[in-house]
N, C-alpha and C positions, 0 to 999 in steps of 0.2 A: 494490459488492456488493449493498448494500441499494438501489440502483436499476435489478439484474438482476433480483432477485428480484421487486420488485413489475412491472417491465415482462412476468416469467412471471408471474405473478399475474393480470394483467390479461389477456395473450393467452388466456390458459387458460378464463378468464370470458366473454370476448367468443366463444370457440368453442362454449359452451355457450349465449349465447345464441342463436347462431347455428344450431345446431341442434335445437333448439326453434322459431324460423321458418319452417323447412322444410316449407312443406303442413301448417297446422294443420289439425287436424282437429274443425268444431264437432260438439259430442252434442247429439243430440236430450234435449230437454226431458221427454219421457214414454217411456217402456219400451216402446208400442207402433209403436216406427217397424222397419218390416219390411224386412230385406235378407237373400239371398240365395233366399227364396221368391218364384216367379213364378205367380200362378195365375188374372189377370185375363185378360179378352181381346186381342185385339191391337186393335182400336177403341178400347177402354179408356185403353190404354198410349199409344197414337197424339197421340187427344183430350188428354191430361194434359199430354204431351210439348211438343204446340203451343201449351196455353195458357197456360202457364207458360214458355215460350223466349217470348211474346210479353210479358210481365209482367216478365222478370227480364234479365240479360244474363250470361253466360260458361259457360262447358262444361257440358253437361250431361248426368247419368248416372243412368238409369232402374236401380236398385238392389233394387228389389222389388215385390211386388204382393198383394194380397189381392181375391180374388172371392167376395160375400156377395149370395146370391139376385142381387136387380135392381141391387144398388152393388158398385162395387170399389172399394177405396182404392189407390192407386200413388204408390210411394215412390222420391223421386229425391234428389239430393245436385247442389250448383248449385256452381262457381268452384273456385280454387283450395283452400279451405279447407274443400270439404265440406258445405254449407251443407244441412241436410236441411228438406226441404219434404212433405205430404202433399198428394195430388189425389187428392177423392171425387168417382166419376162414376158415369154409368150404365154398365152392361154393356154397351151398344151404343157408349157413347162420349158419349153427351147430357148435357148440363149438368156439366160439369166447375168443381169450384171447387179452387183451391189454397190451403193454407197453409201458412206456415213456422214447422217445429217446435222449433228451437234457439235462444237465448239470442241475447244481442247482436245488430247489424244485419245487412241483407241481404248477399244474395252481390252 
């Protein structure tokens, strides 16, 4: 009896952690990562998109956007786990830099 019960003890635990692995999802590090506003260009979004699949590798998902005069900032989430990253560019798409906004390592 006391070897069923820890055997459900244990399955019970492993489902739990098991679903806690499921597509974590990382947070961004600052309050200012923007998702579900879109209001950059489409050059903007474009340039960010490319230069950052060229730097990182696994799915990627353009999440948000912000347009400020000549800069926008465009906000994407990289791999399984969400990995959120910022890219300031120009309005036109010129000089796109990226970085990544969340804790631990890359996607």
């Amino acid at each position: 009896m006391v070897d069923f019960a820890r055997t459900a003890a244990l399955l019970a635990a492993l489902a739990g952690v098991a679903a806690c692995a499921e597509d974590p999802q990382i947070q961004p590090l600052t309050k200012g990562f923007v998702e579900g506003s879109f209001s950059a260009s489409d050059a903007a979004v474009a340039a960010c998109r490319a230069k950052l699949a060229a730097e990182t590798s696994g799915r990627l998902k353009v999440v948000g956007s912000q347009a400020s005069g000549a800069r926008s900032s465009v906000y994407m989430r990289i791999g399984p786990s969400g990995a959120p990253w910022r890219c300031q560019v120009g309005s036109d798409g010129s000089n796109p830099s990226v970085g990544f906004m969340g804790y631990g390592g890359m996607a």
